[in-house]
C-alpha positions in Angstrom: -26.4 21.6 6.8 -22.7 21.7 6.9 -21.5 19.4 3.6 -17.7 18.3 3.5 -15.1 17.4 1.5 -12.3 15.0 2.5 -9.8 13.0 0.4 -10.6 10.1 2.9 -13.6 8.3 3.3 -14.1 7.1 7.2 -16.3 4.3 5.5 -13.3 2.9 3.4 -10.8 3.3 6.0 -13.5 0.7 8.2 -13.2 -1.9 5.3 -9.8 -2.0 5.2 -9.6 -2.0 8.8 -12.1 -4.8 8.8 -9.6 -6.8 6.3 -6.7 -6.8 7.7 -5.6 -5.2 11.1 -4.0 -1.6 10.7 -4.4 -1.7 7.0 -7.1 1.2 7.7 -4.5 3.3 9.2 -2.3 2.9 6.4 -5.0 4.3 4.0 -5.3 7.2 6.3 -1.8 7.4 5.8 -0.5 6.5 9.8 2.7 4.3 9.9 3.2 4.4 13.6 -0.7 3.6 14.6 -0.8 0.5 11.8 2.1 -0.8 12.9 1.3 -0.2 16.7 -2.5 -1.8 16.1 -1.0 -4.7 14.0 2.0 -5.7 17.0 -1.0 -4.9 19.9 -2.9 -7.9 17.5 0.4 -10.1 18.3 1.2 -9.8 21.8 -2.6 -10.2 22.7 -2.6 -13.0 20.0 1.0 -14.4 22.3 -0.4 -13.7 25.2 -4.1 -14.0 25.8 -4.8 -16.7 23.2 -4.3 -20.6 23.1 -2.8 -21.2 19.6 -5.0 -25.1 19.9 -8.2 -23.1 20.2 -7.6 -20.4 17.8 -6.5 -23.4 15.6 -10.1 -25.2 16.3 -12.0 -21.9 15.8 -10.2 -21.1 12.7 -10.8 -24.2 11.0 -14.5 -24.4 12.7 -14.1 -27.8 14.4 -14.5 -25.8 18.0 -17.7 -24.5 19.3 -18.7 -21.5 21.6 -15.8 -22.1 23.6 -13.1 -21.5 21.2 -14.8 -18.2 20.3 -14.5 -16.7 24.0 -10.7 -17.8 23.6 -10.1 -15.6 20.8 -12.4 -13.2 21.9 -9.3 -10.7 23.1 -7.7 -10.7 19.3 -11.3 -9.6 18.5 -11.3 -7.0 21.2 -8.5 -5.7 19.2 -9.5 -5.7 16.2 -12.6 -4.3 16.9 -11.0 -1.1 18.6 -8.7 -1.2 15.8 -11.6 -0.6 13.1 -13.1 2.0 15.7 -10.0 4.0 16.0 -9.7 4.1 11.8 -12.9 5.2 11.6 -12.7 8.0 14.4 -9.0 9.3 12.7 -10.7 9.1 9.2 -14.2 11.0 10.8 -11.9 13.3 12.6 -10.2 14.3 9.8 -13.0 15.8 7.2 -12.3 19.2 6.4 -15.5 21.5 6.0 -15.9 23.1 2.3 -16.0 26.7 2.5 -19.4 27.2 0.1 -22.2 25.3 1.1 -23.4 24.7 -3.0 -26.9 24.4 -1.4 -27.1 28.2 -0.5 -24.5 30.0 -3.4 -25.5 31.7 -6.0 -24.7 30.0 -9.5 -24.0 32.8 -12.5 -24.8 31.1 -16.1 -21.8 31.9 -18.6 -23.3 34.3 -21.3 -21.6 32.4 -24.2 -22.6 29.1 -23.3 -24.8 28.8 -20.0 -23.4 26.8 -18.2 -22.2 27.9 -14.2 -19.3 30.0 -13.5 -16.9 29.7 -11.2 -16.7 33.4 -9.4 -12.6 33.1 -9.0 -12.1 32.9 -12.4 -11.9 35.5 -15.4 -13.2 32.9 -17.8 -15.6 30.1 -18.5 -14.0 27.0 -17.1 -16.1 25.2 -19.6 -16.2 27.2 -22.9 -13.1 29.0 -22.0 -14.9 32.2 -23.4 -13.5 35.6 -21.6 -15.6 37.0 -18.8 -15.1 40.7 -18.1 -16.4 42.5 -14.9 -19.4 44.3 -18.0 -20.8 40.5 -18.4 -20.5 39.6 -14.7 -22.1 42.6 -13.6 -25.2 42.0 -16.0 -25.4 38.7 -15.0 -25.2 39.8 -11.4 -27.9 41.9 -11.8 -29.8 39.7 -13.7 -30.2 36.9 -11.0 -31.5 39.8 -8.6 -34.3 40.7 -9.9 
């Protein structure tokens, strides 16, 4: 199983995109997309939609009707929260050490696990010379 790491979260870059239209892209950090899915929300808002009926579906005094009327600026939107979610999916960097298959070495001076790039105990900040790692190399072989 391939695990990842990412700073963004496709899940969190959907709500946002869900409240407000581009605001998803502007988590993941895309000026030109947010501002080119929030003016693609106005001209098919100008163009497509009767301001009476978005009016009536807004305030919920239409029916069925006034939802196919808007239904372009939810066409939109909805491609809108797709394409945050693809750029933030998209995005994930794999980690380099799946933690399900790497070897863990206990510190000898306080047992907790070890990080192999370091020369000491990133939690007991104890020393750890090439002697100690090698007996604890060997130890976890056996």
């Amino acid at each position: 199983m391939n695990r990842t790491t990412s700073q963004k979260r496709p899940w969190l870059a959907v709500l946002l995109a869900i409240l407000a239209t581009g605001l998803g892209h502007l988590y993941l950090r895309r000026w030109r997309r947010a501002l080119g899915w929030l003016a693609a929300s106005f001209v098919v808002t100008a163009l497509f939609v009767d301001p009476t009926a978005a009016d009536a579906f807004v305030t919920g005094n239409g029916g069925f009707a006034d939802a196919v009327v808007v239904a372009p600026l939810f066409l939109v939107i909805g491609l809108s929260i797709l394409d945050a979610y693809l750029l933030a999916h998209s995005q994930r960097v794999p980690s380099a050490v799946d933690p399900d298959t790497a070897e863990s070495i206990p510190c000898p001076h306080c047992g907790k696990e070890l990080d192999s790039d370091l020369e000491f105990c990133q939690w007991c900040t104890e020393p750890i010379d090439n002697s100690d790692r090698d007996r604890l190399e060997e130890g976890n072989d056996q």
